[in-house]
N, C-alpha and C positions, 0 to 999 in steps of 0.2 A: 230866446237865448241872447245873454248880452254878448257884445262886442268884446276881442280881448282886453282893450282899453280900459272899458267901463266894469273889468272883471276882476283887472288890477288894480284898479283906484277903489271897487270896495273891498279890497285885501290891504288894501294900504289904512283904510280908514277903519279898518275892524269892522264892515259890516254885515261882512260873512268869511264863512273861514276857507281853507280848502278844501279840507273835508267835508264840508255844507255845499261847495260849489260840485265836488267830486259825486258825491251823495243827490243831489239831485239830477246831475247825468247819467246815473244807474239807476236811478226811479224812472225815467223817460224809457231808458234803452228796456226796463225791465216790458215798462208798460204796452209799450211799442214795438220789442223783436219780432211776437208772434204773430205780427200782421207783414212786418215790413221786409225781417231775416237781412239787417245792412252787416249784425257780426257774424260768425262764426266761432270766435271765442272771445269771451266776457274777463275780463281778469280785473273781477270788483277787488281783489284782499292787495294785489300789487296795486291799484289805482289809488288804495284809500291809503296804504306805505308811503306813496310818494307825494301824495296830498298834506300829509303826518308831518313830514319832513320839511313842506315852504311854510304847516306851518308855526312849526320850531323855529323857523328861521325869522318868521317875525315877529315871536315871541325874544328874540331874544336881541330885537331889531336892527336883524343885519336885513343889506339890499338883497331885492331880489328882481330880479328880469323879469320884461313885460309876458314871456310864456310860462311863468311859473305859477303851478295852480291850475293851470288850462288844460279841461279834460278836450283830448287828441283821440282821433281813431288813426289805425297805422296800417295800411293794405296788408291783407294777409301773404303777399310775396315779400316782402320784408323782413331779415333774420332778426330775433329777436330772443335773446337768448334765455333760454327757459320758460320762454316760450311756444307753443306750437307754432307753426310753419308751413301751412299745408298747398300753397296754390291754387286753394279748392280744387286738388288733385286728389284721387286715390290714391296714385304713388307715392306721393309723403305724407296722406295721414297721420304715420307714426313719426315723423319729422319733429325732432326741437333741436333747435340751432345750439352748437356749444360756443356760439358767439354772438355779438350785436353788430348788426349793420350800421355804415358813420352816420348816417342821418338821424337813426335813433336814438344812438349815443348821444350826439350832439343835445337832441331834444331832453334827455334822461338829465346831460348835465345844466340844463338851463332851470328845471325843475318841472318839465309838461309833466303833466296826469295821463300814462295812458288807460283808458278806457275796456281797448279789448283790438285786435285783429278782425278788420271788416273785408267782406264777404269780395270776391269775384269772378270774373270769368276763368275759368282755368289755365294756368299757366296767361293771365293774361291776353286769353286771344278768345275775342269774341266784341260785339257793340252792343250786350242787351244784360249781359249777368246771369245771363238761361245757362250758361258751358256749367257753371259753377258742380262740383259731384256733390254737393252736399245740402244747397238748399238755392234758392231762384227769392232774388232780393228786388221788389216792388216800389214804384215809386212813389212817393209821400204825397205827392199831387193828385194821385187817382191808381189804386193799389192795384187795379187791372192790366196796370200798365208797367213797361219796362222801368228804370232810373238810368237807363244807357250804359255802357260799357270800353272798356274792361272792369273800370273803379268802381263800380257801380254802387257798391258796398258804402266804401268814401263818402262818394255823394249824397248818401239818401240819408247816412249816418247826419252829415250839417245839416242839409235842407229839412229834417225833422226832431233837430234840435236836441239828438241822441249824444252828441260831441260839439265841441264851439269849432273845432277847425280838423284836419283830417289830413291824410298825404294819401297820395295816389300816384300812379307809375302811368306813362306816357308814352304809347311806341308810334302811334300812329294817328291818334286825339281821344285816348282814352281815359284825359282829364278832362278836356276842353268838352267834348260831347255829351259826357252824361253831367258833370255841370250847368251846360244848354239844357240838357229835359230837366235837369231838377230845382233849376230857378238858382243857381247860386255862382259864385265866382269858380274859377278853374282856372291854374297857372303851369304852362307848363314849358319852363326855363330853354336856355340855350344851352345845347349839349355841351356836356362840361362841365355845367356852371356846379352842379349838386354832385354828387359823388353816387356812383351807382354800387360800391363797394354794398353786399349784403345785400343788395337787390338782386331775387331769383333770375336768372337772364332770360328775357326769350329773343327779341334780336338786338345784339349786342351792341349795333353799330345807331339805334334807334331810339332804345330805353331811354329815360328819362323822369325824373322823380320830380312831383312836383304839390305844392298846396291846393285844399279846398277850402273856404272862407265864408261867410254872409255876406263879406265886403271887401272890397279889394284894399283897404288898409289890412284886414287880419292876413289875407293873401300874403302882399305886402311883408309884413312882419312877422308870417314862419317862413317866408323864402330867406328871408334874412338871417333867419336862426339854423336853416340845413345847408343852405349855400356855402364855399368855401373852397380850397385846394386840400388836397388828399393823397397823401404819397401811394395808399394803399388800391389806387384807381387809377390804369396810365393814360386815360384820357381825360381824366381831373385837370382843369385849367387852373396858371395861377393866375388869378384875377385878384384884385382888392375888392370884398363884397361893402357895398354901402349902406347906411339907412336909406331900402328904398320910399320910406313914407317922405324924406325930406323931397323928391321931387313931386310932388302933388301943388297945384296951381289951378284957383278957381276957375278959370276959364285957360284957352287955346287959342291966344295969339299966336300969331308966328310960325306955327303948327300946320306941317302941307303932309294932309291926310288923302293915301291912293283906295279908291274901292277897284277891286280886282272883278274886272268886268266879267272872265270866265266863271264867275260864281254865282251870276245871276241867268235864268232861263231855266231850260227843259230841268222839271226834276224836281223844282223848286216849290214848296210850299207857297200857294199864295198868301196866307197867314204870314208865314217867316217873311216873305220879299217886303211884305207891309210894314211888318215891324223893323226891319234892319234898315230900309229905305230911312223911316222917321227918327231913329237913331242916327244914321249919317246927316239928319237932316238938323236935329237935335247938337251934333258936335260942329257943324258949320255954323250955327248958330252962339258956338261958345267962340267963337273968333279962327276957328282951322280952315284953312281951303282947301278945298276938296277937290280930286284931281284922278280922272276916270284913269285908268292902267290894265293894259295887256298883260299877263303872262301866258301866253299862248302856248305852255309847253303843262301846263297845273293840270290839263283835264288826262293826263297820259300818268300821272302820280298815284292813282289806283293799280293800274296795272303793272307798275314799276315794283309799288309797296310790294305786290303777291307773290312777286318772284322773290325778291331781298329778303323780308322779312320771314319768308316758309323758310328761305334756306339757310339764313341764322339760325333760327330754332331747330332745323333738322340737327345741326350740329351740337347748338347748347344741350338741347334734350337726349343727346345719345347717352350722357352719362348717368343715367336714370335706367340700372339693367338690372335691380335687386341684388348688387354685390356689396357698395359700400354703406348704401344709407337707403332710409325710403321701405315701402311695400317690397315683401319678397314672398313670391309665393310658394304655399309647401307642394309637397312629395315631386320635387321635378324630377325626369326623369333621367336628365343630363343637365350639362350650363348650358345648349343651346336650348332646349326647354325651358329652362330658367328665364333668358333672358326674354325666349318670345312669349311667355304667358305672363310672367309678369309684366311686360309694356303691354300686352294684347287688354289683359284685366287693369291695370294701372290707368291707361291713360283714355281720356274721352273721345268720344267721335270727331271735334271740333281740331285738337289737338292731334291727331291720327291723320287729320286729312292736312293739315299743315305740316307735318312730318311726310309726309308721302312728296305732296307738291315740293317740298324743299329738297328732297333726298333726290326727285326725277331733273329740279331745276340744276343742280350741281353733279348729276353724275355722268361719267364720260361721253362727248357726242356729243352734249344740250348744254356743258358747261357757258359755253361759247355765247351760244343762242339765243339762250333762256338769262341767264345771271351776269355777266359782262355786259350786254346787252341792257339791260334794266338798268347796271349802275352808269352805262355812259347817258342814260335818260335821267339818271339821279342828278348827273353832273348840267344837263341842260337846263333843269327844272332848277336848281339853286343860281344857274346865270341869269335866270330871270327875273329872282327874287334881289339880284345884286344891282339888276339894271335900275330894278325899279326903282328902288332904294336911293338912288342917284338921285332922284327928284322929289320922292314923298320922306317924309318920319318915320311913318308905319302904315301898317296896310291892312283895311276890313274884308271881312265878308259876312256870310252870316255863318256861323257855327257849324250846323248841321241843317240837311236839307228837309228836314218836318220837326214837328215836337216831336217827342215820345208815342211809341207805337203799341198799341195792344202786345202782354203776352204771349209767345207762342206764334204772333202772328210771322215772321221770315225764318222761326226756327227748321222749316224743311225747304228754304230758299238763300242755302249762302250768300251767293252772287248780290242778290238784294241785301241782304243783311253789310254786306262789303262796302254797298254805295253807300253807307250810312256815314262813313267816315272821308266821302269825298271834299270837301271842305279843307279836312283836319291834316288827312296822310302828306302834304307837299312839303306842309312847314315842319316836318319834322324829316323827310328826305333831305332838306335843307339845315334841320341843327337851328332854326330858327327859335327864337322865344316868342311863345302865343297864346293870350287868353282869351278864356269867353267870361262875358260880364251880363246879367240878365237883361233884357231889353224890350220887354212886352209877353203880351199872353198871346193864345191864339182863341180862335171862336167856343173852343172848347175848356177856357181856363187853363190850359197846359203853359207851361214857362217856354221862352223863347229866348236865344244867346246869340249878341253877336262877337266875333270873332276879332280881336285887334292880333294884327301881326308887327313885331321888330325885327330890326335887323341884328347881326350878331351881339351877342353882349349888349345891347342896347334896350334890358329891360328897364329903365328907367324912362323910357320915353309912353313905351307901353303902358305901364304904371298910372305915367301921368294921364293920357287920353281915358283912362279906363278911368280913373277916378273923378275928372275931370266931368267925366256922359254921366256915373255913378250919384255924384251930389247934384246934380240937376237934373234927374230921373227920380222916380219915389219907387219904383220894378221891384232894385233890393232889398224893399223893407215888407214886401209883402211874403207870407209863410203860407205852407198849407194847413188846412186844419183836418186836425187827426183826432 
């Protein structure tokens, strides 16, 4: 699949249309769902509408922006109006939004193609895309295996060339990790920066919408096109959003890069440590100096996430009782029947027990304990990332602590399945912007991501080191074959 760049320069030169570029992303997805399952729902007759439409537009040759044309997959937690909505939840199966979320919007008026609503964990909460009620989305690297999660969908959607670029939601690195398994870019912003307006909530204070790319230029330039200030989101920043492509620089002078020492030992793939060592070894080499860093409070950011983030969602998901919207089940016998068989039948195992932990972390007696507790560790773990900051740009590690795991394999071990995201969960307790950029294979051909971190509002530095390791690495230009 070409680059957005290379997508609109042959729309600009007539040498294919949008509808021919639309049209061949629905031949992929056609050929490819029944192995892979990255959608959920396919909206070929709205893709090829808005295809019609850029290209009207250069028939009658007015401009048109670098994402216009660009068939997009759009996480199925995403409102999208008139279209389903489901969370790959049972409880809103029968879910269509009577409105659009501002990211989509945005994207609708710059002229993207969406493609279709792709697949994930339910409600967002899981690392593998197994929670999903409706179908388990495989990754394009080796179909036995996971594409990482929550986005999981997203991902496996670009890394198999079903979509050119994809958005994915972020609570705790569930851009950044299944981008690691699936060989591709994963961006996922500084809170704030995107607007979570129309994004289903799971922890409010965490979410985070962010791009999937082949390349940290496309990254790059849909973060550009969803980013923004949004009256209709109150922790929408005003920021002035930039062309982040204009900080891109062949090399890394001047550049003082921290690798965060807690993220290498027990735990760690020897595969991964191999790879992310030669990557760090790789951007010293482009002129950065590198500069080992403590954060001695990162490896407590698992257990911090499980208290915060259950008991956000204990409360965003209470209003899912089969009264206003969503699954309702018949013949109850009362409303408190109502309400407990519909969430009993409605919602998943995965989602059930994160309901549970959240509702024990915040109810009287354990408020104290359990969840005040976790957030003064919240507040320790972002003093650290502040300190560090003081001395380095940005800050590495490696992604996640292996490739991609067999199917099935941690789905009757939580606890493991949780460490999958110990890398990911700090910089987003912190509101930090962090992406994974590919970085090697392992013994097994699996994709391998390392992890660049910025400091607040400072994806432009990010940017630049990722694209920087990016053009003198060849990682992203290798695809699976399917």
């Amino acid at each position: 699949m070409a680059s957005i760049r290379e997508l609109h320069q042959q729309l600009l030169r007539k040498e294919r249309s949008a509808v021919e570029i639309a049209q061949a992303s629905l031949e992929q997805i056609q050929a490819l769902e029944p192995t892979l399952h990255s959608f959920l729902h396919v909206t070929r007759d709205r893709a090829l509408e808005q295809a019609s439409r850029v290209d009207a537009k250069l028939a009658a040759k007015e401009a048109i922006p670098l994402l216009a044309g660009i068939p997009i997959g759009i996480k199925d937690n995403l409102c999208t109006q008139g279209v389903p909505t489901t969370c790959a939840s049972h409880i809103l199966q029968s879910f269509v939004p009577p409105y659009e979320s501002t990211v989509t919007q945005k994207l609708q008026d710059v002229g993207a193609v969406m493609m279709g609503k792709t697949n994930l964990d339910e409600f967002a909460m899981g690392g593998s895309t197994e929670t999903s009620a409706f179908a388990k989305t495989a990754n394009p690297w080796d179909v036995s295996r996971v594409p990482g999660g929550s986005s999981g969908g997203s991902a496996a959607a670009v890394a198999s060339g079903e979509c050119v670029v994809s958005l994915g939601s972020d609570t705790g690195g569930s851009i950044r990790q299944p981008a690691s398994f699936c060989g591709i870019v994963g961006m996922k912003p500084t809170y704030g920066l995107v607007s979570r307006y129309g994004l289903v909530a799971f922890a409010s204070s965490l979410d985070q919408i962010g791009p999937f790319g082949r390349s940290v230029e496309d990254a790059a330039i849909l973060l550009g096109a969803i980013a923004g200030y949004d009256p209709k989101d109150s922790t929408s920043l005003k920021v002035e959003i930039p062309d982040y492509t204009q900080f891109f620089t062949p090399d890394l002078k001047g550049k003082k890069v921290g690798i965060i020492t807690e993220t290498f030992g027990e735990g760690l793939d020897a595969d991964v440590e191999k790879a992310v060592r030669a990557a760090i070894d790789q951007i010293k080499a482009l002129g950065a100096e590198i500069q080992e860093i403590s954060c001695p409070r990162f490896r407590y950011g698992i257990a911090a996430y499980y208290i915060i983030a259950p008991s956000e969602a204990s409360a965003n998901l209470a209003r899912y009782d089969g009264v206003r919207y969503g699954t309702r089940v018949e013949n109850a016998e009362d409303l408190m029947d109502m309400y407990t068989r519909t969430r009993a039948e409605g919602f998943g195992a995965e989602v059930k027990r994160r309901i549970m932990i959240g509702t024990y972390a915040l109810s009287a007696g354990y408020y104290d304990a359990y969840y005040l507790k976790a957030q003064k560790v919240r507040t320790l773990i972002k003093q650290d990332f502040e300190k560090a900051f003081e001395s380095v740009d940005v800050l590495v590690s490696p992604t996640a602590p292996t490739t991609a795991f067999q199917s099935g394999d941690k789905s009757a071990d939580p606890l493991s399945m949780y460490l999958i995201d110990l890398m990911t969960i700090p910089v987003n307790l912190a509101g930090l912007p962090g992406m994974s950029v590919p970085c090697g294979f392992d013994s097994q051909g699996l994709p391998i991501g390392l992890q660049i971190i910025g400091n607040v509002l400072r994806e432009d530095q990010v940017f630049q080191v990722a694209h920087a390791y990016e053009q003198a690495t060849e990682w992203h230009k290798q695809a699976p074959q399917l």
